[in-house]
C-alpha positions in Angstrom: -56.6 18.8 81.9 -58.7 16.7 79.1 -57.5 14.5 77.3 -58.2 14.9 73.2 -58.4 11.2 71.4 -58.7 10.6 67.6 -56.8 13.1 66.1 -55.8 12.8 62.2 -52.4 14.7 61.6 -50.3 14.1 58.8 -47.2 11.9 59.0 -44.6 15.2 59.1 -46.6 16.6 62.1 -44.8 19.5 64.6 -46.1 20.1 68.2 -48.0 23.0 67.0 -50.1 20.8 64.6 -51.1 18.9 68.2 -52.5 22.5 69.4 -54.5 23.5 66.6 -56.0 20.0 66.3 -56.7 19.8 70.0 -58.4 23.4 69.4 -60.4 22.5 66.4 -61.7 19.3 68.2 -62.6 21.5 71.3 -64.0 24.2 68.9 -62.3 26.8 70.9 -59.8 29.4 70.0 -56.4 28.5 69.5 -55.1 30.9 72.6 -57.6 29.0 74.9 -55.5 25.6 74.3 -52.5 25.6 77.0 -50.0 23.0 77.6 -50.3 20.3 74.8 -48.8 16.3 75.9 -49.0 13.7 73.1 -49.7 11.0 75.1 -50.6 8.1 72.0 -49.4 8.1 68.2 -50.3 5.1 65.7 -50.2 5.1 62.1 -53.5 4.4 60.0 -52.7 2.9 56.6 -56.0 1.5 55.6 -55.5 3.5 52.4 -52.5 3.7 50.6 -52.7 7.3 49.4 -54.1 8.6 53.0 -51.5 7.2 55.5 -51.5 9.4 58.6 -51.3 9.5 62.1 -54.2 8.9 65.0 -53.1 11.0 68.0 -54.5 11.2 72.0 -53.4 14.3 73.9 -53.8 16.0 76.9 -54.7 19.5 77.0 -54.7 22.2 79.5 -57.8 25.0 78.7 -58.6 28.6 80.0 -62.2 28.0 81.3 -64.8 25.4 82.9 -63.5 22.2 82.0 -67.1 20.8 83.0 -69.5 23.4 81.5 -67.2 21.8 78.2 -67.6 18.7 78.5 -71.5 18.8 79.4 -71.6 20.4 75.3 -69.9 17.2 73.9 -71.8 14.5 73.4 -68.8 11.9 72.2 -66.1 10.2 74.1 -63.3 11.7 72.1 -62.9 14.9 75.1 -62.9 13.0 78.6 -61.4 14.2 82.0 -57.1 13.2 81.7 -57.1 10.7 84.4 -53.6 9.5 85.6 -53.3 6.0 84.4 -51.7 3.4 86.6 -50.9 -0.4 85.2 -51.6 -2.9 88.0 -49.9 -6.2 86.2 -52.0 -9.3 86.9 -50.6 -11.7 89.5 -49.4 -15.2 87.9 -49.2 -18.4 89.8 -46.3 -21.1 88.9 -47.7 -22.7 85.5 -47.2 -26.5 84.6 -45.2 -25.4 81.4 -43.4 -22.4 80.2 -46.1 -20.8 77.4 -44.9 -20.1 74.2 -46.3 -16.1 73.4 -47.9 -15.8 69.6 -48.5 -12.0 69.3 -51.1 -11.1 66.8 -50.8 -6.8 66.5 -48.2 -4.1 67.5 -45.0 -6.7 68.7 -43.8 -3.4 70.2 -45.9 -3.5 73.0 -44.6 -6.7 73.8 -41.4 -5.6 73.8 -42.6 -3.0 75.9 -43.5 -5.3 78.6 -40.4 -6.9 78.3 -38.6 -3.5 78.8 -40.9 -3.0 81.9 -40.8 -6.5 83.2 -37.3 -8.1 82.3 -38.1 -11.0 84.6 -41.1 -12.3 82.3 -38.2 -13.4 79.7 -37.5 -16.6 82.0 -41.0 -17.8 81.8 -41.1 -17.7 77.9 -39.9 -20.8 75.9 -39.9 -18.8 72.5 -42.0 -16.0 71.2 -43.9 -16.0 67.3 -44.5 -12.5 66.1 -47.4 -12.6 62.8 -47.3 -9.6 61.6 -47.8 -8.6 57.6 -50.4 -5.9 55.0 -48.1 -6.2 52.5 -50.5 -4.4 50.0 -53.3 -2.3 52.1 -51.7 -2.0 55.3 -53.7 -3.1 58.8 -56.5 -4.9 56.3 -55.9 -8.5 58.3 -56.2 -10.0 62.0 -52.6 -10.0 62.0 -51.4 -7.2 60.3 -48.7 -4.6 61.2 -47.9 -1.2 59.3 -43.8 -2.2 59.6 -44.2 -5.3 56.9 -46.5 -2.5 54.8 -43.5 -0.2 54.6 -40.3 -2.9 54.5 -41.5 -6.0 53.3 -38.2 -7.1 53.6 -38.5 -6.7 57.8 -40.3 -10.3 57.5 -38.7 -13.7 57.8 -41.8 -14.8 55.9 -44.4 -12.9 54.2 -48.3 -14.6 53.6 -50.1 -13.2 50.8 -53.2 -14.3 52.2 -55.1 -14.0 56.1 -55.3 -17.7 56.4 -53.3 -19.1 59.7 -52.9 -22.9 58.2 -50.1 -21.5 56.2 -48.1 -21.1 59.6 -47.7 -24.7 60.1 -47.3 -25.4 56.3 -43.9 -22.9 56.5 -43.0 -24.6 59.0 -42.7 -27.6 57.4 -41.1 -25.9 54.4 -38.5 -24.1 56.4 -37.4 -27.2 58.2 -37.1 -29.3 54.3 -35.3 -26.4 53.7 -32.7 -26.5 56.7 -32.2 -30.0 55.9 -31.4 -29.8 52.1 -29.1 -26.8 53.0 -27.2 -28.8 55.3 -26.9 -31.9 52.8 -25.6 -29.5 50.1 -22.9 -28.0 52.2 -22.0 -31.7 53.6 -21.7 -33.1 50.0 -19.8 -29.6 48.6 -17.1 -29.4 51.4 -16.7 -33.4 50.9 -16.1 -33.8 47.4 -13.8 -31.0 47.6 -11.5 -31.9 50.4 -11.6 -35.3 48.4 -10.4 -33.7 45.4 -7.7 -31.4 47.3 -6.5 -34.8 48.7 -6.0 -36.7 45.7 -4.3 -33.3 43.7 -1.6 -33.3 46.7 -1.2 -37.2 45.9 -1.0 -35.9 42.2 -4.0 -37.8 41.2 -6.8 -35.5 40.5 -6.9 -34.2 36.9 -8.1 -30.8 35.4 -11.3 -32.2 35.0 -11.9 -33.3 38.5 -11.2 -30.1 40.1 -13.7 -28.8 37.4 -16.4 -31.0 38.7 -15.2 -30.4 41.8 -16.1 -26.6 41.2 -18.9 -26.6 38.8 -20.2 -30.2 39.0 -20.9 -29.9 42.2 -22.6 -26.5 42.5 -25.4 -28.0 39.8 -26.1 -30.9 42.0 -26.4 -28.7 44.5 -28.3 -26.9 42.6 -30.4 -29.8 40.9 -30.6 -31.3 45.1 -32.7 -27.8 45.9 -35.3 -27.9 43.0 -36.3 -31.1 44.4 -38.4 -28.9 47.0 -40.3 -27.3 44.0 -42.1 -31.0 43.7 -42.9 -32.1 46.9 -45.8 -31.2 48.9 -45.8 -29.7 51.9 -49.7 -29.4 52.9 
């Protein structure tokens, strides 16, 4: 069995795509190739108008595996070794860590799947993920926020980390002048639906009630707009 990495396939790929890649990388016949096991898949969207799949397979062959691989002179045809995860051994740590994934977050999620017990030692996990325009072109870029920019609480436009801590900052203003608005709104209204039971409250109040207070509302957001976050 060898195993076949760096494969280009198009995104609507079938298994017999896998064989006739494997062959043409081997440059053997296409009857030679036997069994065919996709062992890796990821998406390469460098370029917008050639986003494709990189594949690793393993591949059984009619002939000397050696006397083949002793004609390549890459690493892309190796001998399929069975792979076998050994997870490090952690000691008790001072504090519970707080993970900040920069890459796939799927492979943390992975571990999580594996390793359910790891979720006790983890105070709260930040996932950076984003290529809104050109795809995996930053550190911390991800081909999800590429295709569904939408799939983002927040979305940089730029590779530069000392936004993280300005949105911070920004989403906690926010959080507060949120809270204030619905305070004030719920407030003035139960006020107003007091004083109309007393038969107090005129047309106008519950008008202000409605309206007047969605524009301070309103007018109590914009305030963001003009202060500085940085």
């Amino acid at each position: 069995m060898l195993k076949i990495t760096g494969l280009k396939l198009p995104l609507g790929f079938r298994e017999g795509d896998l064989k006739r890649a494997a062959a043409k990388q081997l440059r053997l016949p296409e009857s030679a190739i036997g069994q065919v096991r996709l062992c890796k898949k990821s998406v390469d969207a460098r370029k917008k108008d050639n986003v494709h799949f990189v594949c690793a397979v393993e591949a059984a062959i009619q002939g000397d595996e050696n006397r083949l691989l002793s004609r390549r002179r890459d690493n892309a045809v190796q001998k399929a070794e069975p792979y076998r995860y050994q997870p490090p051994q952690a000691g008790k740590l001072p504090q519970r860590p707080v993970v900040v994934g920069f890459g796939p977050a799927g492979m943390f999620a992975a571990l999580l799947l594996a390793h359910p017990e790891l979720k006790a030692n983890i105070a709260g996990i930040s996932l950076m993920g984003g290529g809104l325009a050109h795809g995996n072109w930053t550190p911390a870029a991800e081909f999800n926020i590429l295709a569904d920019p939408e799939a983002a609480d927040v979305v940089f436009m730029k590779a530069d980390l000392s936004s993280v801590p300005t949105s911070v900052k920004i989403a906690r203003s926010a959080d507060i002048i949120s809270k204030e608005n619905i305070i004030f709104a719920l407030a003035v209204k139960l006020l107003v639906m007091v004083l109309g039971l007393a038969g107090i409250a005129s047309m106008w109040l519950a008008v202000f009630a409605d309206t007047g207070v969605a524009m301070l509302c309103v007018l109590n957001s914009v305030r963001m707009l003009y202060r500085k976050f940085d």
